[in-house]
N, C-alpha and C positions, 0 to 999 in steps of 0.2 A: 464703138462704144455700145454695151449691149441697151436694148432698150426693155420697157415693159409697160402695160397695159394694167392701170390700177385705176378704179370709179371711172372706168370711161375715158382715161386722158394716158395717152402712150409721153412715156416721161423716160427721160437716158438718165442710168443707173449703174455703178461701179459692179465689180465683179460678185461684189457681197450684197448687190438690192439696193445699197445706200445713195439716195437720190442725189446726182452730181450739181445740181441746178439747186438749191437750198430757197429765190424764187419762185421753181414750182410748185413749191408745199401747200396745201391747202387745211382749213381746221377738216373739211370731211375726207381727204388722201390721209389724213392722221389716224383718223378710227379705223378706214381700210387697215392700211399700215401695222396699226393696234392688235386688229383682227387674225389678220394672218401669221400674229407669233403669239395669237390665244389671250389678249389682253382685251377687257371692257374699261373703257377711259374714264374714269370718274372725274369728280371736281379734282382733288388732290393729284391725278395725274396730268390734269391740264396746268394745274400750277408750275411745278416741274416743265412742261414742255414748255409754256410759255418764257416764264425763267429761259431758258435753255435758247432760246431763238430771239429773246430780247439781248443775253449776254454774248450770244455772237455775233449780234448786229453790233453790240459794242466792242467787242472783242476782236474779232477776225480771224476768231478759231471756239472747235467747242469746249467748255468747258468740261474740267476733268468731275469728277464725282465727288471728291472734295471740298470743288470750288461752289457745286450747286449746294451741298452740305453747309459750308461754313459763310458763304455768301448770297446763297439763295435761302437762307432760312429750312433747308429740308432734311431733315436728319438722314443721315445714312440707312441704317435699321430701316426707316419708311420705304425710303428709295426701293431698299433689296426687297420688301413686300410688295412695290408698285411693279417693280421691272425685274419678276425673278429673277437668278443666277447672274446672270451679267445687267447688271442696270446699267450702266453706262454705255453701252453698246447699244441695247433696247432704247434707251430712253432717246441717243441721237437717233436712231434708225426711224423711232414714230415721228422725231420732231422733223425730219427733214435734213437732217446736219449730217456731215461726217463723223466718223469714227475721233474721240476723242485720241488726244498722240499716248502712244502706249496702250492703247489698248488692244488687245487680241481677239 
């Protein structure tokens, strides 16, 4: 498994960056995280990641973009302003999660 070195703590990550271990996430491995696809994390995107890492503690998988939409309270339109082009993809990649299913 490949690994990588992000704030200091070497962490095994899938072949796309996406941390295998959901575990090692930290709130400051998230701003790195942030950082490196050009994102500065505001309140409103901690809302979203949090969401996002509370619902697959309950879940056991990541929620799709929809489900952060229609049951996370976070409109879509915002989402695609918080996590350019692919939000759903970005928004697991900072939170720590996998790729939601279907997505590319």
């Amino acid at each position: 498994m490949p690994t990588t070195t992000i704030d200091g703590h070497t962490i095994e990550v899938d072949d796309e960056g996406f941390l295998l271990d959901p575990h090692e996430w930290t709130e400051s491995l998230a701003t790195c995280l942030a950082a490196q696809i050009g994102i500065d994390l505001t309140d409103e995107h901690w809302k979203a990641i949090r969401f996002l890492r509370d619902d697959f503690a309950e879940q056991g998988e990541t929620a799709t973009l929809r489900r952060v939409s229609v049951v996370g309270g976070i409109p879509t339109k915002s989402l695609f302003q918080l996590f350019p082009q692919k939000p759903a993809k970005k928004l697991a990649y900072v939170a720590g999660l996998p790729k939601p299913h279907g997505c590319v």
